[in-house]
N, C-alpha and C positions, 0 to 999 in steps of 0.2 A: 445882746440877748435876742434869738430867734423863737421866740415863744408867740403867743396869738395874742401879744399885748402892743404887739409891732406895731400893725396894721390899724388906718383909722388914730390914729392918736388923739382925735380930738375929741372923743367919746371917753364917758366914765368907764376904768379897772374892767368892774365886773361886766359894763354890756358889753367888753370886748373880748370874755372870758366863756366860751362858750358853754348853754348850761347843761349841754349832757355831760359836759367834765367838771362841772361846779355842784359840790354838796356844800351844806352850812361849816363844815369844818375846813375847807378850801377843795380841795381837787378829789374828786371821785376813788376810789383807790384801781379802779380796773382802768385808769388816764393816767395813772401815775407816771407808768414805765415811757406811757406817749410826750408826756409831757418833756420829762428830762432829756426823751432824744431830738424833739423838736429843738430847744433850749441847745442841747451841747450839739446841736447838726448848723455850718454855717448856711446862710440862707442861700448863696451860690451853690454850694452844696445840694439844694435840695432843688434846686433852680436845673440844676445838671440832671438829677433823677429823673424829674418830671418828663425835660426832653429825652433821655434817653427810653421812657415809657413811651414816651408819642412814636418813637423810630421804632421799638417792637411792636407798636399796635399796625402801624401802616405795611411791618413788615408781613406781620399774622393776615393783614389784611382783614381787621375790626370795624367794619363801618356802619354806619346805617344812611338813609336817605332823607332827603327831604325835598321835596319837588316844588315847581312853580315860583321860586326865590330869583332863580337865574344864578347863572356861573355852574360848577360842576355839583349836581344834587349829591353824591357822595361822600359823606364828613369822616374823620376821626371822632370816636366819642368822647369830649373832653374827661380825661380821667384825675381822681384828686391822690395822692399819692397819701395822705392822712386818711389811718382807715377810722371807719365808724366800728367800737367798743357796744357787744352785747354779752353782757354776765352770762352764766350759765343757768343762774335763779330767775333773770329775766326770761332765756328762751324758752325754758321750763313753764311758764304763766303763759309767754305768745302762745306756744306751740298748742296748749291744751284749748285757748283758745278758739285759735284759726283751727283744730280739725274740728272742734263743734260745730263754727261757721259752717265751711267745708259741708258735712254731713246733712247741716241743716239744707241747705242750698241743692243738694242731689235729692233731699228727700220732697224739697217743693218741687223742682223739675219733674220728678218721676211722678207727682204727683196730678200735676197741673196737666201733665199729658195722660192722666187715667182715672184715677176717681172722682179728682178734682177739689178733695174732702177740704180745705182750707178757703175755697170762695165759698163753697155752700154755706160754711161756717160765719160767712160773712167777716174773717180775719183781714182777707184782703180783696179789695172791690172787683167783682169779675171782669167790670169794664178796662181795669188797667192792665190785665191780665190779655183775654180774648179778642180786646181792640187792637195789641199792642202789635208793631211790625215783627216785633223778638219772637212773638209769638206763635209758633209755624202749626196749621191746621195736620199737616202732612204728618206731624209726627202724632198726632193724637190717635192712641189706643196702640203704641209700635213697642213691641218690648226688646229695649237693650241690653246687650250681653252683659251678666252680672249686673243688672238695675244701677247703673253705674254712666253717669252723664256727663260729669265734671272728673275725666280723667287726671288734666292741667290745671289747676289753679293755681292766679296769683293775685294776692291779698294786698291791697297797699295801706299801708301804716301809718300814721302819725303821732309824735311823740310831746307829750304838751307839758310834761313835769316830770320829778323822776319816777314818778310811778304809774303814771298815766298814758296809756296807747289808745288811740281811736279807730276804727276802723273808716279809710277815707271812701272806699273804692271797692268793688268787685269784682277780681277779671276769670271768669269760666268760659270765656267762648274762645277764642285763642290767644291766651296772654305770650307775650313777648318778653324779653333780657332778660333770662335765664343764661344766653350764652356770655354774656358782659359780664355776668356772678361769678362764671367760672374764669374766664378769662383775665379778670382783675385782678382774680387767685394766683393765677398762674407767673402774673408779669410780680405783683410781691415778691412773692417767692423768689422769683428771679432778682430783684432786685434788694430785696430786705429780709434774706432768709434766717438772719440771726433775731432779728426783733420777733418774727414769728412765731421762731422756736419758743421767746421768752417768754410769749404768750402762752402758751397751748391752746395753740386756736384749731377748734374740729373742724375737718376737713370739708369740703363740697365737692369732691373730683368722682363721689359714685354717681352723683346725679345722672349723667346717662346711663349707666347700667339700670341704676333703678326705675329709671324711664320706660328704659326697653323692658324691665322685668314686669312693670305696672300693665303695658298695655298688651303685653303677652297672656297677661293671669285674667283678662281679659277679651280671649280670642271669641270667635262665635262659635254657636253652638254648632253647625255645621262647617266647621272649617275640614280642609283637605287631612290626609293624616300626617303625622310627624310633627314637628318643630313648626307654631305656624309664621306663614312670610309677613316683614313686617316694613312698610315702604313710608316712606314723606313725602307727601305730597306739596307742594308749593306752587303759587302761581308764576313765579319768576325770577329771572334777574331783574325786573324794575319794580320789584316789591320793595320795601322802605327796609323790611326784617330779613332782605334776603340771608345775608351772611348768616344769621343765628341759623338759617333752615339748611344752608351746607354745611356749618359746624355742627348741629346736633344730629344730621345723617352719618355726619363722620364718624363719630362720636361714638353710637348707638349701633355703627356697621350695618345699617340698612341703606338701603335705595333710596336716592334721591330724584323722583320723579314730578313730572307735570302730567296735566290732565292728556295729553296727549298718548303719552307712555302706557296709560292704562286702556283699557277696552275691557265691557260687560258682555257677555256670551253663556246662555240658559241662566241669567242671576247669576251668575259669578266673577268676582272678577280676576282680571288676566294683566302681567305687566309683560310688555314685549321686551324680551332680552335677543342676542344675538343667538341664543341658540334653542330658542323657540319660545311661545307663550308659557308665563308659569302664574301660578295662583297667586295671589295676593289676599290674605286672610286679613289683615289691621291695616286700616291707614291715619297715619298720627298727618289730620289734616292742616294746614295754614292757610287754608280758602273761606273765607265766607259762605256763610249758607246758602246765598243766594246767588251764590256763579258753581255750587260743587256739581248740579246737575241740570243740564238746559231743557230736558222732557219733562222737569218737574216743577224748578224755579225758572230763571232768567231764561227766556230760549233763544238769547245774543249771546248767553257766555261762551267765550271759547276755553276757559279756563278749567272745567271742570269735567265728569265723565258721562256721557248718555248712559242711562239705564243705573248708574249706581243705586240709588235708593231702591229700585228695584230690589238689588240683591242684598239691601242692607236692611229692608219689609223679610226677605227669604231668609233670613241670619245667615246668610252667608259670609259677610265682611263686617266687623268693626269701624264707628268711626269717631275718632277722639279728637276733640271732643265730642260729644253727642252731637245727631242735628238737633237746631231749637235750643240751647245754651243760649243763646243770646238775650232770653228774656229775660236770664236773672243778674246780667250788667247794666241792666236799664236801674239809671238814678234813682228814679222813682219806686223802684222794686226793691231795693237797696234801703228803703226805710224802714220796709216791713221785715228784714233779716230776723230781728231781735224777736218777734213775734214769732215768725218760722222757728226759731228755737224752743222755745215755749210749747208750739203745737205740735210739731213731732218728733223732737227730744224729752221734751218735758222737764226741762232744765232754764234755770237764769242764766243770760248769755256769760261769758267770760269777758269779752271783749266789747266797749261799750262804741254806738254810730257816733258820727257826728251829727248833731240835733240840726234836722233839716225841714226847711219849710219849701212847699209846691206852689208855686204861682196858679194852681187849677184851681186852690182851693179860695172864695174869695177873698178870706181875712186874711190867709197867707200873702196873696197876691198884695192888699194894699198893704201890708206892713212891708215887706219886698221894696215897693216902689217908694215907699216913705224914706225908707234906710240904705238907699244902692249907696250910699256914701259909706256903710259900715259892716257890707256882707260880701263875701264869696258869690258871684255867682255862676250857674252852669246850664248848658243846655243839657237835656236828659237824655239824649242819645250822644254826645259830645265826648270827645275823647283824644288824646294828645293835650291837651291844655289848650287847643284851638276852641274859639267861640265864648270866650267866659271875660267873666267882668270882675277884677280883684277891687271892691269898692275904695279904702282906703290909700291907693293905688292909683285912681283913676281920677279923670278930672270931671268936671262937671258937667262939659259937651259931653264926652263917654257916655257919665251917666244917663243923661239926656237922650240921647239916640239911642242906649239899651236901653232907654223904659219902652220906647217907641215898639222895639224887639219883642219887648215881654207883651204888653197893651195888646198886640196885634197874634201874638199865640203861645198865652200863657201859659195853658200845659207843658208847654216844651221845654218849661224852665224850671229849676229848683235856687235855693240859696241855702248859704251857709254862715254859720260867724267865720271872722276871721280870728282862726286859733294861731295861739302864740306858737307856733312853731320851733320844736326843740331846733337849738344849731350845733353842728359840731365844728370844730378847728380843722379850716380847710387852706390849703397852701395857697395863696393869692400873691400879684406880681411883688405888693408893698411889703409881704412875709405872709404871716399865720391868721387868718381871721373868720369867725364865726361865720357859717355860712346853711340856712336852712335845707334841714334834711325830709326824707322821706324815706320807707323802706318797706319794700314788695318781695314778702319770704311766697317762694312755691311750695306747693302742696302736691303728691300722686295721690289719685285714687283707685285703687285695684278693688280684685277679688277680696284680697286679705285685710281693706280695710287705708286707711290713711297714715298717708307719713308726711315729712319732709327734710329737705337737708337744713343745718344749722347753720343757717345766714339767709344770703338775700339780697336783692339789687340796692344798694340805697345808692340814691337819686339825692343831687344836691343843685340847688340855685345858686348857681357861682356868680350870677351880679347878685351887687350891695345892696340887699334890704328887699330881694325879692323873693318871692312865697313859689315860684313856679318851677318844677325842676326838673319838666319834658326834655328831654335832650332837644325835641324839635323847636324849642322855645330858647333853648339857649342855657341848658341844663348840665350836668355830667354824672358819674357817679362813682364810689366810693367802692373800695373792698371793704367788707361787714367781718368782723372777727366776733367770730361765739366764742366765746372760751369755755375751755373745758370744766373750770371752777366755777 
């Protein structure tokens, strides 16, 4: 039997039964059909699949980066050939969810850089706000095309029972692996097109159309006339994301440019083609905000454009995401979300945080340091899964030298419980075995308001019994099936 009872043998039935497929009556019914192909598929079998994915990823050329390790930074992303199952009832609750989020989150942004109505309110402390690096003065009082900041978002999820999703994470400033969502799609298909079918699993292959359509419905008020030009910006080939920013120029039929490419002239900007300068209205950026312009932020970057913000103060260009997004991926701004719902929806959130405590705050800080044996913890600008302390996890020196961390600047730090993290049935060398997930659905924001496509990155820990599932750590990820039922 090649079922996920294989693996691990010396573990009880059900914890080797993973529980997004286990209901009180045995198997989930949206795992069923997964379940009997695992079972009647022999395990070389599946063994054979797997490589034969690794040879179309290398051949598509899927990679991402990770630098400073030694050897060649360039990886394959390890890919799980068992996909992760989302009802159609399920994405129906996420979805209503994450565009609340969503909404909320553009409506604090647009806020914070103009009336400011929610510190005044004392909701959320100005100093976390106004102090914070995320915080960019430069954009304070700058109005963006369709009030609209958080063109890209991506939401990451956790799944703690069967009814229960938390919101872990929030990415508005430029979230990343969107192209892995599609691309995972893609190699299915190619490889298990009859299981798919049996599914009716909704599509993700508009996503860059819808991309393009998002940040079009959003050009600037003064843009050239016609159809406006719409370019990618990237800082390179030694970016970690580079591949996603060639596949979604591809993708999208726009330009794939560096800061070099482009040049500002009266506020406008210009990308040089071979047959002569042409306008550039939208730029769907991948730069951080602190290398897009050296007259304004960095004035070492070479990365990004002199004078853009100029013409992006003149509404001449689009930039998506907004500049100043980055203030609302900060940890600590991420607690007040549920509150942001409340004050400018006026609504209970749908989607509940995970209950987080601030080392800034004193009592936080000493229960933090009482219990680093039984928490999550994180730096509050921190990201990749680099710099964090999984307490349970960790030994007691760890512990030890992160208290040292926190002691010495505790703002910098949040913690968290450690949630039972739903697992799904993931293909491992010994067979089938539970392995914890995560899952980062994208969101557009345009003119017309918020969407997104039906699925998602999910992100899985494919070592035994770990919680972390950054590709850079040692991660891979899953194709996500919504079903149409």
């Amino acid at each position: 039997m090649n079922g996920w009872a294989t693996a691990g043998t010396d573990a009880p039935e059900e914890a080797r039964t993973p529980d997004e497929v286990r209901s009180p009556e045995d198997v989930r019914a949206a795992y069923a059909e997964i379940r009997a192909w695992l079972t009647q598929t022999p395990h070389d079998r599946l063994q054979l699949k797997r490589r034969e994915a690794e040879v179309l990823f290398r051949r598509i050329g899927i990679t991402f980066a990770v630098y400073g390790e030694g050897g060649d930074p360039e990886r394959i992303l390890p890919f799980d050939l068992v996909p992760r199952i989302v009802t159609g009832e399920e994405w129906s609750t996420l979805s209503r969810g994450l565009a609340q989020r969503v909404r909320a989150l553009n409506a604090f942004l647009t806020d914070i850089y103009h009336g400011q109505d929610i510190l005044k309110a004392g909701i959320v402390p100005p100093d976390l706000v106004l102090r914070n690096v995320g915080y960019l003065p430069q954009m304070q009082g700058l109005k963006v095309p369709g009030n609209v900041y958080t063109h890209i978002a991506g939401i990451d999820l956790v799944r703690t029972d069967e009814n229960d999703f938390f919101v872990l994470e929030d990415n508005v400033r430029t979230p990343s692996g969107v192209s892995y969502m599609l691309e995972n799609r893609d190699v299915m298909m190619r490889l298990f097109p009859d299981l798919l079918s049996a599914h009716q699993v909704r599509p993700v292959d508009h996503y860059p159309s819808s991309l393009r359509d998002t940040l079009c419905s959003v050009a600037p008020p003064n843009m050239a006339a016609g159809q406006p030009t719409v370019v990618l910006l990237t800082p390179g080939i030694y970016n970690s994301a580079y591949y996603e920013h060639t596949f979604l120029a591809d993708q999208m039929g726009v330009e794939l440019v560096e800061g070099p490419d482009l040049f500002v002239s009266e506020n406008k900007v210009f990308m040089r083609t071979t047959e002569g300068p042409k306008r550039v209205d939208i730029i769907y950026r991948r730069i951080d905000d602190a290398f897009l312009d050296p007259l304004v932020f960095r004035p070492d970057s070479q990365l990004g454009v002199p004078g853009l913000i100029d013409a992006y103060r003149a509404g001449n260009v689009t930039l998506a995401n907004a500049v100043g997004t980055g203030i609302a991926d900060d940890k600590m701004i991420y607690t007040f979300v549920p509150d942001m719902i409340r004050f400018y929806l006026g609504e209970e959130p749908l989607l509940n945080n995970v209950p987080t405590r601030w080392c800034g705050r004193n009592d936080d800080c000493r229960y933090v340091l009482e219990h680093l044996d039984e928490l999550v913890v994180k730096e509050v600008r921190g990201s990749g899964g680099y710099g964090m302390l999984v307490g349970p996890k960790s030994t007691r020196a760890e512990q030890a030298a992160y208290a040292e961390r926190i002691k010495a600047n505790p703002e910098d730090f949040i913690a968290q419980p450690t949630l039972a993290l739903s697992t799904c049935p993931t293909l491992v060398e010994e067979g089938v075995a539970p392995r914890h997930v995560d899952l980062r659905p994208f969101l557009l924001v345009g003119a017309n308001g918020v969407s997104l496509v039906p699925g998602g990155l999910t992100r899985v820990a494919l070592k035994k019994g770990s919680l972390v599932v950054n590709s850079s750590q040692g991660g891979g990820t899953k194709d996500t099936w919504v079903l149409a039922r």
